[in-house]
C-alpha positions as CSV (number, residue, x, y, z in Angstrom):
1,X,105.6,85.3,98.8
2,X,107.3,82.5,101.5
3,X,106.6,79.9,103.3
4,X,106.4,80.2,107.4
5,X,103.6,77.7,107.7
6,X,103.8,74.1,106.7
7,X,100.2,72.3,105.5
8,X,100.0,68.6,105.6
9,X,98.9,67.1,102.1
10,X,95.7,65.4,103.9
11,X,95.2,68.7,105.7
12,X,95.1,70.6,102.3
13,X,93.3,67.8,100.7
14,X,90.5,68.3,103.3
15,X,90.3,71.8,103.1
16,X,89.6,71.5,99.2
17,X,86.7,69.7,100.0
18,X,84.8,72.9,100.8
19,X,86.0,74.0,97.2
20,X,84.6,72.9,94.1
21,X,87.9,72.7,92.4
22,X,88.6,69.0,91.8
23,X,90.9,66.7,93.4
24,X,94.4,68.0,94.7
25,X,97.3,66.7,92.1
26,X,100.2,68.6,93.7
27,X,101.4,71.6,95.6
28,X,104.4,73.4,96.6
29,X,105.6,76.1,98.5
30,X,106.8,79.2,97.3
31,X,109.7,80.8,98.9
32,X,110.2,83.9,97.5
33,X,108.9,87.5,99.3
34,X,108.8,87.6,103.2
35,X,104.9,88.2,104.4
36,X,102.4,85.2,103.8
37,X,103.2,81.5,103.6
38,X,101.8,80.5,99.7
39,X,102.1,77.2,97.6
40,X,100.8,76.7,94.2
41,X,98.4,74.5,93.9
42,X,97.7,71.8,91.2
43,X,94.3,70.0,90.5
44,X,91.9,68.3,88.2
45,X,90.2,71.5,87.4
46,X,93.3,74.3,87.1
47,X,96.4,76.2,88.6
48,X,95.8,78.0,91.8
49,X,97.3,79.9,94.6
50,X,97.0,79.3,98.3
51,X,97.4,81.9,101.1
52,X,98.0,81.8,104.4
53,X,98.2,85.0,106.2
54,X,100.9,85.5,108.6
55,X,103.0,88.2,110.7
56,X,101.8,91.9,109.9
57,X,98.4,90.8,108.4
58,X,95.3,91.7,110.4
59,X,92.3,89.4,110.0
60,X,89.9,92.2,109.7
61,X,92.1,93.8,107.2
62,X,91.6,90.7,104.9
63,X,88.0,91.7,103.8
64,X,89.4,95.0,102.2
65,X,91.9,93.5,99.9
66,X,89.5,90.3,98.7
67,X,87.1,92.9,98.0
68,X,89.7,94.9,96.2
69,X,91.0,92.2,94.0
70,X,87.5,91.8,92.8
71,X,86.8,95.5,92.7
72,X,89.9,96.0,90.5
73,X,89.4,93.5,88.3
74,X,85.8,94.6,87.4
75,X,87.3,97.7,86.4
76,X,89.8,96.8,83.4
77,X,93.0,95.9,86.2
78,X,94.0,92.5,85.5
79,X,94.3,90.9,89.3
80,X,94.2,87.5,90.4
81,X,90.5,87.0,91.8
82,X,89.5,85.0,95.1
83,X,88.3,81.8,95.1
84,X,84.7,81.3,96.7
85,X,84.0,78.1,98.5
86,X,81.2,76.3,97.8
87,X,79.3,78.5,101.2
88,X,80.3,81.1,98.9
89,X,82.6,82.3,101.6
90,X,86.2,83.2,99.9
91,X,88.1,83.6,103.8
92,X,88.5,80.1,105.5
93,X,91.2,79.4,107.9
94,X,94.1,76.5,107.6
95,X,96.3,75.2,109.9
96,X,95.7,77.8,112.2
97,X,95.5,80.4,109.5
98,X,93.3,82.9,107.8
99,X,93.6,81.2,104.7
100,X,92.6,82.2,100.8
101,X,92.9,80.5,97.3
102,X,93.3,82.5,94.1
103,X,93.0,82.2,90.5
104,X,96.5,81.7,88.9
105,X,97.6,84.6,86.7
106,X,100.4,83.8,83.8
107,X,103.4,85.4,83.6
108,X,106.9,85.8,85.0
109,X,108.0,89.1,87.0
110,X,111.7,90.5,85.8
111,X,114.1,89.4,87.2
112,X,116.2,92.1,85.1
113,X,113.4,94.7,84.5
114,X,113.7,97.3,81.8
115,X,113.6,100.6,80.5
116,X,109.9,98.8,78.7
117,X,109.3,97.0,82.1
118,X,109.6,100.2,84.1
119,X,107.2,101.9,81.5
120,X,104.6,98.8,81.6
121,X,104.2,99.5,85.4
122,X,104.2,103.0,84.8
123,X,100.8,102.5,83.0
124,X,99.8,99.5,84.9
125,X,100.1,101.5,88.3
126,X,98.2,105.0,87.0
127,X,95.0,102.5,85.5
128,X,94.9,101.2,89.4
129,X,95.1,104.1,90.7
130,X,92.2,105.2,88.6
131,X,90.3,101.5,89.1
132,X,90.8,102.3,92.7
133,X,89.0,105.6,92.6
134,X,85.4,104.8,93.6
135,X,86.1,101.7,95.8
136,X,84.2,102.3,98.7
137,X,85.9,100.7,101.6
138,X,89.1,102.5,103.3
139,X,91.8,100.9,105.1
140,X,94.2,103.6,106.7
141,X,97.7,102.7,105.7
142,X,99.8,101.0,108.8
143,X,103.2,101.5,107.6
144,X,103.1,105.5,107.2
145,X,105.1,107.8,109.9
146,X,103.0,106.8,112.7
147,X,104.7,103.3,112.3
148,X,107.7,103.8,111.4
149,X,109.0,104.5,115.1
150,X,108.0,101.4,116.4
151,X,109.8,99.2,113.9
152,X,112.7,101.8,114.9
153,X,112.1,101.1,118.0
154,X,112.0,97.1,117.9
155,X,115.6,97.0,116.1
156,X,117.6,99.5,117.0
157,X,119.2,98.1,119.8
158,X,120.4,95.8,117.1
159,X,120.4,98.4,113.8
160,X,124.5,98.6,114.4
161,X,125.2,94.6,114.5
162,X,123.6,95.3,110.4
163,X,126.4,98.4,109.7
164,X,128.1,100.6,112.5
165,X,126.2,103.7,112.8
166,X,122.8,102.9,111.5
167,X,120.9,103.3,114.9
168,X,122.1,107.5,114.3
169,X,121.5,107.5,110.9
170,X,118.0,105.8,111.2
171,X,117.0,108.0,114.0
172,X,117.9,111.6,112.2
173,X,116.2,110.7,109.2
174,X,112.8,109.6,111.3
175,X,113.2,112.9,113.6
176,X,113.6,114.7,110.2
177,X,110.5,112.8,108.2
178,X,108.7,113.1,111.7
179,X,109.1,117.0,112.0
180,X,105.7,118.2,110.4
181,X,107.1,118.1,106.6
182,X,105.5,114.9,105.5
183,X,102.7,116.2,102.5
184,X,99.2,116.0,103.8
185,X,97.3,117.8,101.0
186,X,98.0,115.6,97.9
187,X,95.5,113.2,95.9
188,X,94.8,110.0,97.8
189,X,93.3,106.9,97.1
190,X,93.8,103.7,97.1
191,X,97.3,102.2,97.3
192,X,99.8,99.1,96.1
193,X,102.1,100.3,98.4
194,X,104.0,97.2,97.9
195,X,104.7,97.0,93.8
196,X,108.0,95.8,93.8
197,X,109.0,93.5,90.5
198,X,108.3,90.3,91.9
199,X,104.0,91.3,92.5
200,X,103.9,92.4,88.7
201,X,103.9,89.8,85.6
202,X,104.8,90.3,82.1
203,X,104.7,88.2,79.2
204,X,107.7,89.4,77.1
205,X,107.2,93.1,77.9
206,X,103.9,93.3,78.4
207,X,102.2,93.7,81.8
208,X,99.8,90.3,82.3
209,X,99.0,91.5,85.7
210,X,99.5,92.4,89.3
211,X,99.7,90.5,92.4
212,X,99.6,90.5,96.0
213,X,97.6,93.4,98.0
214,X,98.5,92.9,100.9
215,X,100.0,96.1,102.0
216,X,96.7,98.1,99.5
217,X,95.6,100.8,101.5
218,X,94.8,104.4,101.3
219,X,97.1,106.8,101.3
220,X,98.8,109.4,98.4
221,X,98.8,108.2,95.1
222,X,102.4,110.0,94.5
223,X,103.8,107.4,97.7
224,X,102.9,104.5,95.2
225,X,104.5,106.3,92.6
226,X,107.7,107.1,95.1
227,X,107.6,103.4,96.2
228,X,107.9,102.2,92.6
229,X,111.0,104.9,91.9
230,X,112.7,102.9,94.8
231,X,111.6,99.3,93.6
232,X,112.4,99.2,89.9
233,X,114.6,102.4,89.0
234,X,117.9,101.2,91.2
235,X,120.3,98.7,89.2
236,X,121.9,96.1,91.3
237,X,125.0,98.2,92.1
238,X,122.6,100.3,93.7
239,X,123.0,103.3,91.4
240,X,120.0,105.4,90.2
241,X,118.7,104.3,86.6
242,X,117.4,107.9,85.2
243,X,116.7,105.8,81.8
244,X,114.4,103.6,84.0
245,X,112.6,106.5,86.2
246,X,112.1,108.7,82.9
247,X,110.3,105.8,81.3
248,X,108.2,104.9,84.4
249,X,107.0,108.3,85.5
250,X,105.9,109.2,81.9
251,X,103.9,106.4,81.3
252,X,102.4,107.0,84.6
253,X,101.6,110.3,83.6
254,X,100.0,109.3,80.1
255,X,97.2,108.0,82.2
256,X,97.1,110.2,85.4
257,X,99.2,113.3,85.0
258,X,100.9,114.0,87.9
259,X,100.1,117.3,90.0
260,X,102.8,120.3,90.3
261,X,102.2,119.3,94.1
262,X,103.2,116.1,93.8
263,X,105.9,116.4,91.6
264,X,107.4,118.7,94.3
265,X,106.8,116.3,96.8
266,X,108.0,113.2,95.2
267,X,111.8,113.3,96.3
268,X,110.7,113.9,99.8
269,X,108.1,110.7,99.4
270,X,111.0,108.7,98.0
271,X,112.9,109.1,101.2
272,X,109.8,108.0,103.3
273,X,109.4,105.1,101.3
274,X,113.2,104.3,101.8
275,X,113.1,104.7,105.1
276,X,109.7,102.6,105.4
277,X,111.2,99.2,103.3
278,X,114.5,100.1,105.5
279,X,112.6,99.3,108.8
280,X,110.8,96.9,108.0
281,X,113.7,94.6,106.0
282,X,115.7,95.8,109.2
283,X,112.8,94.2,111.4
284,X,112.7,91.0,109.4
285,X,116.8,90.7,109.2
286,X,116.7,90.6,112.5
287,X,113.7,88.3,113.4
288,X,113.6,85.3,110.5
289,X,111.5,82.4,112.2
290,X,113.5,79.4,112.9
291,X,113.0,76.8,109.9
292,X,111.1,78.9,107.8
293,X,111.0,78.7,103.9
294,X,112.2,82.7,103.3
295,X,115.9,84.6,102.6
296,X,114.8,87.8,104.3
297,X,115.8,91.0,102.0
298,X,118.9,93.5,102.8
299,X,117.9,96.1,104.9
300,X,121.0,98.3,103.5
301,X,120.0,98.6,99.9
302,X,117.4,100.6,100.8
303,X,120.6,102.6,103.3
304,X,122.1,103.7,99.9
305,X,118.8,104.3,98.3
306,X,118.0,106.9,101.2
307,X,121.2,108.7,100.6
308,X,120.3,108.8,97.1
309,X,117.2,110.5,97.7
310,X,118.7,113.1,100.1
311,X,120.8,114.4,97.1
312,X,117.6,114.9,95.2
313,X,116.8,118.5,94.8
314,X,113.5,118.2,92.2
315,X,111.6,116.0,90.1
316,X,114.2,116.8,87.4
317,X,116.8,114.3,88.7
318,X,114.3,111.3,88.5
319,X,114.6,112.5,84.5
320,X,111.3,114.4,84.3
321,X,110.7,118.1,83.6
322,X,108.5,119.5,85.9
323,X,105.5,120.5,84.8
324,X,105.1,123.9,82.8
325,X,108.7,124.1,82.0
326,X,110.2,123.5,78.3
327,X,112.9,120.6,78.3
């Protein structure tokens, strides 16, 4: 979440006429993540969550994910829901924006997550995967190796102001991920593809929920799973927490076992999703919007992740047998 467009209090006060959710008490903008400009919103009648939709967000995207939020939550997932207005329309548009409100889900995401954090969205992740398994609309997934040249392209002129050398390393490791290895005959469905610790919320070390779909698409079920390794089994050093990946991938697999394909493929999905949150933190390192609310993230964490990965020669150095074989 972040803030790149301002609302004027009588602005949003108008806007919440079309709403019947009481009179506005307070609101604030929330700075932290780097795709949509939110504020939490105060009134007579609750807590609630205001989107605007900025940057890499298509309008005609925005049906799939309200209609996913909803979808999920029907089916056991505990997701924040859209707000309807009183036309019964959830999508409106403010201050130039496509603009949403949601229902505020309690909780905290880790800021230190856990060997039992890791594990809760383990088994969060494999029950949305499952959730997700008859939702009948598709939305192709934008940020796969199709579109990972172009954000190469848009910063590499600038990739070796970040760390001498990147531009080379960046472009070997797309020509290489580029080559006709990438997987194309795994499970799909639909996709996080963006579960990094500050979307999920625990009470103590239970999962209360998940947030933000913005990036849910369809694609492999394993990429989530790869995304996740990258997101929450790295400590701050940047060294790879086995403790943390055992714990996660075997309470994914308690729900939805993993295939012997996808664990194959998994260190190989890892470096795409490196690579992926590489460009794009690159892109955004490189472009932050004058004034705006947002401390873009490092592109070179996710350097040192990729390198990680490379070393990777099976599922057994993320800490889980493969399947079949006797630990």
């Amino acid at each position: 979440m972040a803030v790149y467009t301002d609302v004027a209090a009588d602005e949003l006060a108008d806007f919440l006429k079309h709403y019947d959710l009481g009179e506005l008490l307070s609101y604030k903008g929330i700075a932290e993540g780097v795709e949509n400009s939110n504020f939490l919103l105060h009134t007579t009648k609750g807590s609630f969550i205001l989107t605007l939709y900025e940057k890499r967000v298509a309008k005609n995207d925005l049906p799939f994910f309200l209609a996913l939020m909803t979808h999920l939550a029907e089916h056991g997932v505990n997701c924040p829901l859209p707000v309807k207005a009183k036309d019964g329309e959830a999508l409106r548009e403010l201050s130039g924006r496509p603009a949403v409100i949601i229902t505020f889900l309690e909780g905290v995401w880790p800021r230190k997550p856990t060997a039992a954090h890791c594990a809760g969205v383990g088994e969060g992740l494999a029950r949305m995967h499952l959730a997700g398994a008859n939702f009948a609309i598709r939305r192709a997934n934008a940020l796969s190796v199709p579109g990972w040249r172009p954000l190469f392209d848009a910063a590499s002129n600038r990739a070796d102001e970040v760390q001498p050398g990147l531009r080379a390393f960046l472009a070997a490791e797309l020509d290489y991920l580029s080559s006709g290895i990438w997987p194309g005959n795994l499970p799909e469905g639909v996709i996080h593809a963006d579960l990094f610790n500050d979307n999920v919320f625990f009470l103590g070390d239970q999962l209360s929920g998940i947030i933000d779909f913005t990036f849910a698409c369809n694609d492999m079920l394993a990429y989530d799973v790869a995304i996740c390794l990258n997101a929450w089994c790295f400590e701050p050093d940047h060294s790879f927490n086995v403790t943390k990946a055992r714990a996660f991938l075997n309470a994914y697999g308690r729900v939805r076992k993993l295939s012997d394909a996808e664990e194959a493929a998994l260190p190989l999905l890892a470096r795409g999703a490196a690579i992926r949150f590489l460009l794009t933190r690159l892109v955004d390192w490189l472009n932050v919007p004058e004034g705006a609310l947002v401390k873009p993230k490092d592109p070179l964490e996710y350097v040192r992740k990729l390198r990680f990965h490379r070393s990777v020669t099976s599922v057994r150095d993320y800490g889980l047998m493969p399947s079949g074989l006797v630990a």
